[in-house]
N, C-alpha and C positions, 0 to 999 in steps of 0.2 A: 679164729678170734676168740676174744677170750666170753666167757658168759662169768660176773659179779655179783655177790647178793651181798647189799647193804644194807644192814642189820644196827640195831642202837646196843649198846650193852649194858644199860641203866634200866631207868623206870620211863623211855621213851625223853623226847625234848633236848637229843644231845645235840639236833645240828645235823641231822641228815639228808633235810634237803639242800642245804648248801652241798654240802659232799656229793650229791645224786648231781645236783645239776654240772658240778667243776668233771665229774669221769659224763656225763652225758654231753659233753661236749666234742670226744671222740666216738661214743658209742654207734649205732644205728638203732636201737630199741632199747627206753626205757620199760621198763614194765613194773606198777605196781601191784602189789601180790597179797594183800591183806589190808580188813579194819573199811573204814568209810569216814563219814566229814565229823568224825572227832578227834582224828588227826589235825594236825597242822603245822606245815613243815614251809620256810622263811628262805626263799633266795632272796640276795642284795645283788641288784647291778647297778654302780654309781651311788648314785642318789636315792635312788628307785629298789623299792622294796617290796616285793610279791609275797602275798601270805597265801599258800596253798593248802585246801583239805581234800580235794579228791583228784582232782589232777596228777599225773604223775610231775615228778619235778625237774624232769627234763624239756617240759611244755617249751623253756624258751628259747631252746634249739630246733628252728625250727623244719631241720633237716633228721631231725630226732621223732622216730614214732613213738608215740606216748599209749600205751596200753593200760587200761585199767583189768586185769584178767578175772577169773569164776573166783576167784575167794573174795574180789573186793565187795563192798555195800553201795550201790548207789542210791544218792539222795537225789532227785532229778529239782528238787527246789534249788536245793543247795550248788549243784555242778549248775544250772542254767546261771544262776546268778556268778558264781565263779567263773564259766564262761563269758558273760558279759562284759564282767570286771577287768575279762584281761584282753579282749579283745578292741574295749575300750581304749587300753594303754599301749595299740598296736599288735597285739598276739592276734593272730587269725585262729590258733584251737583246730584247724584242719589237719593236725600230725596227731590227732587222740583216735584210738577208737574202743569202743566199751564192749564187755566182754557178753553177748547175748545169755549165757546162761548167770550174771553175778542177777545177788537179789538185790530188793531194791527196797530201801528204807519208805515208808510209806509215813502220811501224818500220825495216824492210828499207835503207830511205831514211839514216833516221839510221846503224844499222849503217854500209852503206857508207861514209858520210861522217868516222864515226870509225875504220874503219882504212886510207880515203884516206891521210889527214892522218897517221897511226903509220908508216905506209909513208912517206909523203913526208919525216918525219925531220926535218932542220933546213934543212928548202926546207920546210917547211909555211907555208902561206899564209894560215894563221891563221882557217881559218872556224869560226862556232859552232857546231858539229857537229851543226845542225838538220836535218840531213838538204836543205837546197835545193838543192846545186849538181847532188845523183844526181838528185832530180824535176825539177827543169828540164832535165836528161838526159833523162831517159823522156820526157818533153814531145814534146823538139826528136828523136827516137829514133824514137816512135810505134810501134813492135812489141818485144814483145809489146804491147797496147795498155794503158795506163796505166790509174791508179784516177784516176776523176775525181770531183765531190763528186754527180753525178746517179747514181752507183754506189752511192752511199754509201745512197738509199733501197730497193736491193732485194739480200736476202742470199746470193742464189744468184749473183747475178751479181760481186755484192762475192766471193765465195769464188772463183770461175773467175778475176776477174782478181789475186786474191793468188795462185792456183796457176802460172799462166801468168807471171806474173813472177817467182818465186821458182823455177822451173824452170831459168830464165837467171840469176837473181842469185845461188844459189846453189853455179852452178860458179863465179864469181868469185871469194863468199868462201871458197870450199873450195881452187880449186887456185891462183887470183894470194894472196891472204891468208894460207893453210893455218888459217884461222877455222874455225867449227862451223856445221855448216847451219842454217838457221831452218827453222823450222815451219810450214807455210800455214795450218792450222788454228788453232795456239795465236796466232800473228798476227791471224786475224780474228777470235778470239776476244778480245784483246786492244783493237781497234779495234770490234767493233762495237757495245758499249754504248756509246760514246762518239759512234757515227755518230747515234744515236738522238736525242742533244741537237740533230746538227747537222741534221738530215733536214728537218724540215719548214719550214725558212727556205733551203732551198736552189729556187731556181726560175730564171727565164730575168731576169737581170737587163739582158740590156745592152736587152731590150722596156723594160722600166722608165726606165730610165736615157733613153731616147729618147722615151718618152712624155713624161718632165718637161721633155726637152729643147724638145717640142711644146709643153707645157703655160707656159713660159717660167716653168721655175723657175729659183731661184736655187741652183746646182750648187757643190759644191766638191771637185775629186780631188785627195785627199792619196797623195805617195810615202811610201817607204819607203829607206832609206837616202838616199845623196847624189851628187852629179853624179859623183864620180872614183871610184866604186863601180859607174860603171853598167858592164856587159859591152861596149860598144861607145866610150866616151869615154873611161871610167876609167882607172886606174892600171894595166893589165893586167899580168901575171896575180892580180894582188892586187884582186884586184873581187869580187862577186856575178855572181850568172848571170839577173839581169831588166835593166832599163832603169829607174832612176831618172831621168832627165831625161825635162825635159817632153813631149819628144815620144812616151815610154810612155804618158804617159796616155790618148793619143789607141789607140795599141794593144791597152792594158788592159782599156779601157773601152768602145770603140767607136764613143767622140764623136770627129767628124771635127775635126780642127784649124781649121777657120775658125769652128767655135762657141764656141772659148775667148777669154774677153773680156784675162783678166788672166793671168799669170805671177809668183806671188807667192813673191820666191826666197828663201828662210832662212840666213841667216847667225850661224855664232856671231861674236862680238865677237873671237873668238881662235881659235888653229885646235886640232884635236884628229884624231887617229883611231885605231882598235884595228887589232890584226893590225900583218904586216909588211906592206913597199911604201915606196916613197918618200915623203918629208917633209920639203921642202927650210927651213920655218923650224921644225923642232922643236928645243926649248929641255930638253936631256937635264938640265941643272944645277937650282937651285935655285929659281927663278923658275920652270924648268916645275913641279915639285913645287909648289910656290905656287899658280899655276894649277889644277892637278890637286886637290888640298884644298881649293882656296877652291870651285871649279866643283864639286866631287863628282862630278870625272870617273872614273866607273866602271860598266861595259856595263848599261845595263838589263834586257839579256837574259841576260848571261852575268856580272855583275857583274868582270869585268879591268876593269883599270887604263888607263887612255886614256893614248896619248901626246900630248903637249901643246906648242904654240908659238903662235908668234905670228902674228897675221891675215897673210894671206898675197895681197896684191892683185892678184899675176900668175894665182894661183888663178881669186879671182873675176872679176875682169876675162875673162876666158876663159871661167868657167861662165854668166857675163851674158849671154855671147853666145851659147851652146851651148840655152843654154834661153830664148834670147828674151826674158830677163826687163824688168818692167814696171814690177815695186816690188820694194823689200826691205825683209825685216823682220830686225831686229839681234837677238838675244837674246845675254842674260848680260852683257850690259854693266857690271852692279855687280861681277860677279869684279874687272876691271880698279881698281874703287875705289880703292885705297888706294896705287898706284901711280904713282911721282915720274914716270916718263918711258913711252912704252908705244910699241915698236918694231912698227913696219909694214912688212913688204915690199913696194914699190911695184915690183920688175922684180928681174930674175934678172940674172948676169953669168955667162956660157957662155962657157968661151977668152976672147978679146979682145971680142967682142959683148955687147949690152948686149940682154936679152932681156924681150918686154914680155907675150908669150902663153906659155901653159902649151907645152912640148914635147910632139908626140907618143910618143917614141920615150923610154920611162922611165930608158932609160941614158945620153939628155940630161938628164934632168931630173937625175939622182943627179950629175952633173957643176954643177950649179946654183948659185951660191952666192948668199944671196938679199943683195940691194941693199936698209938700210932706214933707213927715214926716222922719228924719235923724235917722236913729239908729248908736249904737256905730261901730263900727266894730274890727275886732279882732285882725289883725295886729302879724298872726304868722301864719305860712304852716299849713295847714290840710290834707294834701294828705296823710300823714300815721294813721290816724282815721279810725278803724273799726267800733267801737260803739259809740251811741249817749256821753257816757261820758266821751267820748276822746275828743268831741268837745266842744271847747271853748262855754263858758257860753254867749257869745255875737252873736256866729255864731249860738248854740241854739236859742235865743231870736229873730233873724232873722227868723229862719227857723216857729218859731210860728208867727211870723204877719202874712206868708205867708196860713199856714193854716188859722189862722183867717180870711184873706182877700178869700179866695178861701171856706172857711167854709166846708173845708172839713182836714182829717187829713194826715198829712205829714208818708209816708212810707219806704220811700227811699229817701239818699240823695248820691247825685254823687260826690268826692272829688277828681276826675282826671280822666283821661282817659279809663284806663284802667280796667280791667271788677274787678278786685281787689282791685282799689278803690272805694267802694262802703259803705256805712253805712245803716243797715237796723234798722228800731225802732221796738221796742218790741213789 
């Protein structure tokens, strides 16, 4: 059977939990594989709209194990309440289980990361003050030793390492901040009803994960954000601090890379991202606003406003190959509906060169001026499209530049929100 990693190939936000959960519908294991609850990844069933950040997004199959593995962050406020939430609307959450050695975002966490970002002023880098860029600190840190989520079953030792860390975190926010000390006590007094939801699905996943791997299940490791968000390929400094690209998931998770059969890479129909950072085709006028309304571009997790423009092929073309990808799947194609002309950037123009791969060096990229190529567009609803030949002959001829530009072939195309709008190709 086959093992998947679902990858964004943007700035994250392209729609990949719809995609995770329509292939989690055959799978036997979900598994997410990076990042923690500043994700936020949207299935539709019907009516019904689930916004997820730490769950994997296969949660609503509930014949689907859902694994959270060692690269994710857990927030135990955050997963108890997302637990609740869904358990409320029928989900039992008994097909999850969390990985004993991922860390574990702590209050202390969030703190710092909200007066990181007050301190940094008008160089903020716009995170969602979830607390992940200080835990993925403590991580890569290692002393005092971090709270991991196998802490999170026993309360003596959950208490020595909130003391041991708030011993150091709070000469930070006392004398770099001039903040107010936190508490060790009222901190774990804070977190550890909420440990209590998360405790007994926390066990040794990556045994798991390698048992099915044995057993030749059929695997699927969903990321979290998207390629130019990863800490190593991204847009730096304007990234997260995990590894969104494929090759995390082999990290994450502890499936070696010759067991992954496919690279199934997410694309939206148009491009988007939150925070500052480069964004060489964003569209500041009236069309991105268009875009931005029509798409319901606003953060899952943080509800901001996304910035908005147009497919950007030097992008993808670059994250095709960074992630090895295999297929791609389109979402949000119908935003583009009702538009005469729909501009693509097929290459950059740098000084006098004509540029065909993403720049490393982000102050080539902001020099970029994006080179684009208009296609028709199709100017009638596609949202009731099941097969390729229900779709307009103009929104076909889109959907191939996009393979061309990504040189890999189109799989899946996303025509609304919900999991039955969906168009699979032959």
């Amino acid at each position: 059977m086959p093992v998947k990693v679902v990858v964004g190939a943007q700035w994250g936000d392209e729609g990949k939990g719809k995609i995770t959960d329509i292939l989690a519908e055959q799978a036997d294991v979900v598994v997410r594989y990076q990042g923690g609850s500043n994700a936020g990844h949207t299935v539709v069933l019907g009516d019904e709209e689930y916004k997820l950040h730490l769950i994997p997004s296969g949660i609503l199959h509930p014949d689907c194990l859902c694994v959270m593995a060692d690269g994710t962050l857990i927030d135990p406020l955050v997963l108890a309440e997302e637990v609740q939430g869904l358990q409320s609307r029928g989900c039992s959450c008994d097909n999850r289980r969390i990985s004993c050695n991922a860390h574990v975002i702590m209050p202390y966490h969030i703190r710092l990361d909200e007066l990181q970002e007050q301190a940094r002023g008008r160089g903020s880098i716009g995170t969602t003050k979830r607390g992940v860029g200080p835990a993925y600190t403590d991580k890569s840190q290692r002393m005092p030793v971090p709270v991991r989520a196998h802490d999170l079953l026993d309360a003596d030792v959950l208490r020595q390492r909130i003391s041991a860390q708030l011993a150091v975190k709070n000469k930070i926010i006392q004398s770099l901040y001039g903040a107010e000390p936190m508490d060790a006590e009222a901190v774990f007094q804070q977190v550890w009803p909420a440990a209590q939801v998360t405790a007994k699905y926390v066990t040794d996943t990556r045994a798991i994960i390698l048992q099915k791997l044995a057993d030749n299940a059929y695997i699927v490791l969903e990321g979290a954000q998207g390629t130019y968000l990863d800490l190593d390929y991204g847009t730096y400094p304007y990234v997260t601090s995990s590894h969104p690209v494929a090759g995390g998931a082999c990290l994450g998770t502890g499936v070696g890379p010759s067991a992954i059969d496919e690279v199934f890479m997410v694309v939206k129909a148009y491009t988007t991202r939150v925070g500052g950072g480069v964004f060489p085709t964003e569209d500041s006028g009236a069309l991105g606003e268009h875009l931005r309304q029509r798409g319901r571009e606003f953060g899952t997790t943080t509800g901001r406003p996304r910035r908005c423009g147009w497919l950007d092929g030097v992008a993808l073309r670059t994250a095709a190959r960074v992630n090895g990808a295999t297929a791609v799947a389109v979402t949000k194609l119908d935003v583009l509906d009702d538009l005469e002309t729909i501009p693509v950037c097929v290459a950059y123009q740098l000084g006098t060169e004509r540029v065909d791969m993403m720049p490393t060096w982000p102050e080539d990229i902001e020099q970029c001026k994006p080179i684009y190529e208009h296609l028709p567009g199709w100017q009638r609803p596609i949202g009731d499209c099941r097969a390729v030949s229900d779709l307009p002959p103009q929104a076909r001829a889109y959907l191939d530049k996009i393979a061309q530009l990504a040189d890999a072939p189109v799989t899946l195309v996303s025509v609304g929100p919900s999991r039955e709008q969906t168009v699979f190709y032959p």
